[in-house]
Every structure is written in structure tokens, then in C-alpha cells.
C-alpha positions in Angstrom: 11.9 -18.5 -28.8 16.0 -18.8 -28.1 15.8 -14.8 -29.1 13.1 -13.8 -27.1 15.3 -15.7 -24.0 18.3 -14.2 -24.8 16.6 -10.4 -25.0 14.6 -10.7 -21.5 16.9 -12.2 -19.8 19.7 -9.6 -21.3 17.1 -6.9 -20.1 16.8 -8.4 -16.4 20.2 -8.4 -16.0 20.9 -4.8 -17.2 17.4 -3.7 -15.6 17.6 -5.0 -12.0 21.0 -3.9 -11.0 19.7 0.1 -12.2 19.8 2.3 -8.9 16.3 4.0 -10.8 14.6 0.5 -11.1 15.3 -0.2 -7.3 14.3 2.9 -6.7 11.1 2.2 -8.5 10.2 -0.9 -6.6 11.3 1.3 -3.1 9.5 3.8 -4.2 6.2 1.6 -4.1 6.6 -0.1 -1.5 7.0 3.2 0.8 3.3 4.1 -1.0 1.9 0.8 -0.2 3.0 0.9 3.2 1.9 4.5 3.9 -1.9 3.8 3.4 -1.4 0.3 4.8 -0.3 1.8 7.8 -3.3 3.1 8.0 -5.6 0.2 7.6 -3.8 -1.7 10.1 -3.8 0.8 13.0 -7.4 0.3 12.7 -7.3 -2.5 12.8 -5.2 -3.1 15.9 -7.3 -0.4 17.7 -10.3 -2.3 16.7 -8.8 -5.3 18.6 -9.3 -8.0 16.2 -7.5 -9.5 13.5 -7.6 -9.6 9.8 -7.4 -11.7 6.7 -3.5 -12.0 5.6 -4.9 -10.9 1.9 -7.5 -8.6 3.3 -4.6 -5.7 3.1 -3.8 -5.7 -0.3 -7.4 -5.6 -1.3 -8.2 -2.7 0.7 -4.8 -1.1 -0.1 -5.1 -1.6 -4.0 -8.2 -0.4 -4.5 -7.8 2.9 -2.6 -7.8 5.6 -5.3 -5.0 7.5 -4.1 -2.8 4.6 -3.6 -3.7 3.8 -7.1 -2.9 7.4 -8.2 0.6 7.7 -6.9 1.5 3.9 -6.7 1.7 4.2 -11.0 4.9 6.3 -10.1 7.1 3.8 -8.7 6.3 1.4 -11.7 7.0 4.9 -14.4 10.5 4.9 -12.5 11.0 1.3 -12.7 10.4 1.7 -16.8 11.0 5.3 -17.6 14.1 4.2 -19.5 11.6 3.0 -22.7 12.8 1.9 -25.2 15.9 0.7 -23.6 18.5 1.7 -26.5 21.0 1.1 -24.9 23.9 -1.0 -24.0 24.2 -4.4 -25.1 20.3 -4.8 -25.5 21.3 -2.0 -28.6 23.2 -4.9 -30.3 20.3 -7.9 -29.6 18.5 -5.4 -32.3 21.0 -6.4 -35.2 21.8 -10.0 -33.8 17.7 -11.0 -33.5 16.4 -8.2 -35.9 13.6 -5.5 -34.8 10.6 -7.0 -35.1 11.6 -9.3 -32.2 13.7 -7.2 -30.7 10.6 -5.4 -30.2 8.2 -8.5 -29.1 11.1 -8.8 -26.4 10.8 -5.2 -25.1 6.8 -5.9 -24.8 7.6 -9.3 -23.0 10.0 -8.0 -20.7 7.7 -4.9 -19.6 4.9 -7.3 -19.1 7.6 -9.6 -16.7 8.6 -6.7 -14.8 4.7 -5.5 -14.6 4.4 -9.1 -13.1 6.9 -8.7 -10.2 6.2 -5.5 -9.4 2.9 -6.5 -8.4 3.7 -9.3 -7.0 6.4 -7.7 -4.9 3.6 -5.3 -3.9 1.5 -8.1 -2.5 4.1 -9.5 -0.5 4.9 -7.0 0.9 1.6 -6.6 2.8 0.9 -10.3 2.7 4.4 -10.7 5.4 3.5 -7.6 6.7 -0.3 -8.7 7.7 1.0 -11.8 8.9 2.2 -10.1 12.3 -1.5 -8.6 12.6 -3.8 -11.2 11.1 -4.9 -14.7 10.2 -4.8 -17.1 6.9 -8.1 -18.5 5.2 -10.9 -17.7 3.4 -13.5 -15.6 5.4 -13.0 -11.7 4.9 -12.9 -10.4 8.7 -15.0 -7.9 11.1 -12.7 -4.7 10.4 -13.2 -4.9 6.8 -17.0 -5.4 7.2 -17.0 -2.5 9.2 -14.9 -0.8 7.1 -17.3 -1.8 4.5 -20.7 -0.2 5.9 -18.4 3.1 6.8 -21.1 5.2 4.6 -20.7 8.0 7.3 -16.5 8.1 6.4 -15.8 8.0 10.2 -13.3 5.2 9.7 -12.2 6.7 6.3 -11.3 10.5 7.8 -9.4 8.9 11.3 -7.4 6.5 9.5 -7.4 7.7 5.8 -8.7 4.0 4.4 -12.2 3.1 2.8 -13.4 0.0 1.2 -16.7 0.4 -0.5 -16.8 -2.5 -2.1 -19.4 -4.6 0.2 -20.8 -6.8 -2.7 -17.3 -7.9 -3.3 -17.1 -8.9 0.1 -20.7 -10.5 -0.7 -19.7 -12.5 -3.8 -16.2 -12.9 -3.8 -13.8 -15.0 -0.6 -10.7 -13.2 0.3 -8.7 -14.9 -2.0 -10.9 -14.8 -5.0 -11.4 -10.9 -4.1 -7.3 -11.1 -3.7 -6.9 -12.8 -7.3 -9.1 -10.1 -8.9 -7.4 -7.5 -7.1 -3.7 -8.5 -8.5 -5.1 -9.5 -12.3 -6.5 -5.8 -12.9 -3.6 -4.2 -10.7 -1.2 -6.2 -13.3 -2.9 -5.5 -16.7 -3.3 -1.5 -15.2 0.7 -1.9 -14.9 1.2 -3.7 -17.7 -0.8 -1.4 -20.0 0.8 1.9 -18.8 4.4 0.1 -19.2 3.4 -0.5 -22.7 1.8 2.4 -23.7 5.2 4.2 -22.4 7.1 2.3 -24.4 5.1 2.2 -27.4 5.0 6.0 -26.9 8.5 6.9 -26.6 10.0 4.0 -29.7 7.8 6.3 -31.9 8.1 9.2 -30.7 10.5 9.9 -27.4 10.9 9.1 -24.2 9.5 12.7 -22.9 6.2 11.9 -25.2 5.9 8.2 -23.7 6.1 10.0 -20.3 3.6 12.8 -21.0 1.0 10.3 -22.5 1.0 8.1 -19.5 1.3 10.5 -17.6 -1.9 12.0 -18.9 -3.9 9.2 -19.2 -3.1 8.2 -15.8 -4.5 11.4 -14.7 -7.2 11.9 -16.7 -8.2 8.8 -15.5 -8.1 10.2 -12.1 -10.0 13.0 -12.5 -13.0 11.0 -14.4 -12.8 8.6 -11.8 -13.0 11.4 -9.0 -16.5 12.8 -11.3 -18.0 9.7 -11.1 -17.2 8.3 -14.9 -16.1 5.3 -13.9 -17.0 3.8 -17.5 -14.6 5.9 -19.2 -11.9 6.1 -16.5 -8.9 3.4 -17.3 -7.7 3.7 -13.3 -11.4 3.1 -12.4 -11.0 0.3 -14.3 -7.9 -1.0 -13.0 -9.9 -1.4 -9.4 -12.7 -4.5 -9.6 -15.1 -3.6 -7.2 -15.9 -0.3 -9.4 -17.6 -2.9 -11.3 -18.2 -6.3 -9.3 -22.3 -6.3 -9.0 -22.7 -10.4 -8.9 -22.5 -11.0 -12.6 -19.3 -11.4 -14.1 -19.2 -7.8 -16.3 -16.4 -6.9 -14.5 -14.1 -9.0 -16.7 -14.7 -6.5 -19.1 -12.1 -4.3 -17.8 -9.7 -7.2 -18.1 -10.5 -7.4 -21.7 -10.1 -3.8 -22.7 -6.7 -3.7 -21.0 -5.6 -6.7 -22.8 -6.9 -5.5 -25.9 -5.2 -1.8 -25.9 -2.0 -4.1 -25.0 -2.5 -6.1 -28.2 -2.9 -3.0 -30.1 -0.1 -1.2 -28.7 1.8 -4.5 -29.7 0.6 -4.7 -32.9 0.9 -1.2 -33.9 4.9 -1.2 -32.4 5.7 -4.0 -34.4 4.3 -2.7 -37.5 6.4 1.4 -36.7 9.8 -0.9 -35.9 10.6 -0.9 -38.8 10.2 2.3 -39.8 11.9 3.7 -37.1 15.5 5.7 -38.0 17.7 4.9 -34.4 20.0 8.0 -33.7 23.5 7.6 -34.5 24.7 8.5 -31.2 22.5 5.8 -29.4 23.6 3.2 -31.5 27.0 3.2 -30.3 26.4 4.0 -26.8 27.7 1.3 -24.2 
């Protein structure tokens, strides 16, 4: 466990002082904040206030949001597989089979606070509009029952989701919300990596990069089933039962396998010359 410390924390420290990962996290929160702009100006016209967490909700599981917000988190990891620097030593020092484990731990950290930064960021910036507790508020049922997409054109917002609002409180809808945003993040950090140790970092990037999109546009058709990004938004798939923890599964599962199948390649792997000695 000493080894797995020593490589995340090594990562961190190389990681968060990167001009691209601050760009990353900038880069998200300017894409949040566009279409929350949006939900809270109708919000103030409509006068009333909103749930504190209601934001992030409605903001997270906006497809569009969800198409480009992937792009700040790519930037924050497009360096996969990290060869470089000291992290390039850790390899001989800890060996690469947990070398590799502490890639995949550090990419799921990072997925972590990247979400997490993302729903703080509307969490202080709701405060100024709204109110804390557990009862989802009259804008967002309105926004709900918006079938004719008058709200939706004006302020380029929806929430369809009334039977989350129906079973779930704010926070529970909230919870949800972050746990499939995270695994979403965590899987496309992974599958990057996974990608570009065995093949390179252009290929990582062109097979996130594609199932990111493909996603999208099965999403868009309707195919929510088979559509990972419709997956990575709950109340696709919140009816009252509890089926939507499905999605959680498969996420977690293509993670395992990406894990398993990295660890097993690892060793396999020849390392250019030129990137062992870099740094």
C-alpha cells in the first residue's frame, strides 16, 4: 500500500501544478456555468428560489453539458500514460504491475475531484439564488412539466426527469446525479489510459473520443440502452424500481476490465528509449 501512496501522491504533485490540468478543471467549470446561467435566469425571472442542489441536477443531466463537459476532464488526463518525469522511475522502484494499479487509482482520484469541484461550483453559486433542504422547488417542477419546450428554447435548460422528482429528494436525486457523473468520468479516464499504455496516446484519444460521441448520437436517436452517456445521466432510467443501478454496474465493470486487461499488457509493454530518460 506504501507504493500505491508514494505513486498517487507523486502523480498529484506533478499533475496539479500542469498549466493543461488547470486548464482542464477551467475549462469545465466555464461549461457548467454556461448552461447554469441559464437555469438560474429562469429562475430569478420566475421569482422564486431554488434548491441549492437542484442546479447540479438539472445541469448534469442536460445532454449537451454532458457532451462537451467530457472535454475539460480529456484535458485534465490527456497526458495518459504519464511516462514521464519522476513517475517514469516509480515504474522500476515499485515494478509495473503496480505502477500500473497506481495510474488506475490516481485517474479514478482525479475523476473524484473533478466532479466534485463541478458540484461546488454550482452548489456556492446557487447559494446566492436559492435555499438548503430536501424539497425539490416550483421552477424545477415547472421545468419538469415543460413538454411544450417553452422554458427549454428561452433559456436553453430542460429537465425531463419528473419521476425523479417523484421518487427521489433533492439530495438523493443529487447523490445519484454525482455517482453516475463520476463512474462516466472515471470510465473515459480509464479507457484513455488503458488505450494509449497499449497502444498511444493519439489512439487513447480517438477511442474516447469516439465512444463519447457515438454515445451522443445514440442517445440523440433514442437508444438510450446502448448509449454509455445515456447512461451516465440517472433519470434516463429512474422509473421507481431500482434498475437504474444497472448503469452503475456496467461502468464499474468495463472499469474492472479495463484494469484487469492493463495489468495483464504491462508487462508486455516495450517503453521507448527516449521516454525513459525524459525528465
Amino acid at each position: 500500500m506504501g507504493s500505491f501512496a508514494v505513486i498517487i501522491k507523486g502523480m498529484f504533485r506533478q499533475e496539479q501544478r500542469n498549466v493543461r490540468v488547470i486548464m482542464g478543471y477551467l475549462l469545465g467549470f466555464a461549461i457548467v456555468g454556461y448552461w447554469m446561467s441559464g437555469f438560474l435566469r429562469y429562475a430569478a425571472d420566475t421569482g422564486e428560489p431554488v434548491n441549492i442542489l437542484e442546479a447540479f441536477c438539472v445541469v448534469e443531466q442536460h445532454y449537451v453539458n454532458m457532451l462537451f463537459l467530457v472535454l475539460g476532464w480529456l484535458l485534465v488526463v490527456a497526458d495518459a500514460p504519464f511516462m514521464k518525469g519522476n513517475i517514469y522511475l516509480l515504474l522500476y522502484r515499485c515494478g509495473r504491475k503496480r505502477w500500473n494499479m497506481g495510474m488506475f487509482f490516481y485517474i479514478l482520484m482525479q475523476a473524484f475531484f473533478y466532479t466534485a469541484a463541478m458540484a461546488a461550483f454550482t452548489i456556492i453559486i446557487s447559494s446566492f439564488f436559492g435555499f438548503v433542504g430536501n424539497m425539490w422547488s416550483s421552477p424545477v417542477y415547472s421545468l419538469a412539466r415543460d413538454v411544450t419546450n417553452n422554458i427549454g428554447a428561452k433559456y436553453n435548460i430542460t429537465f425531463p426527469w419528473l419521476v425523479m422528482m417523484k421518487v427521489m429528494s433533492v439530495p438523493q436525486a443529487f447523490a445519484v446525479t454525482f455517482l453516475f457523473l463520476y463512474l462516466y468520468l472515471a470510465f473515459m479516464g480509464v479507457l484513455l489510459y488503458a488505450a494509449a499504455l497499449l497502444f498511444s496516446g493519439i489512439a487513447g484519444m480517438v477511442a474516447v473520443i469516439g465512444v463519447h460521441l457515438t454515445g451522443y448520437l445514440r442517445m440523440m436517436d433514442g437508444y438510450t440502452e446502448t448509449s454509455l452517456l445515456a447512461r451516465a445521466v440517472p433519470g434516463n432510467f429512474i422509473d421507481g424500481t431500482l434498475s437504474y443501478w444497472q448503469s452503475a454496474a456496467l461502468f464499474l465493470a468495463l472499469i474492472v476490465v479495463l484494469m484487469v486487461l492493463s495489468s495483464i499488457f504491462v508487462k508486455k509493454i516495450e517503453f521507448q528509449s527516449g521516454t525513459e530518460v525524459e525528465g
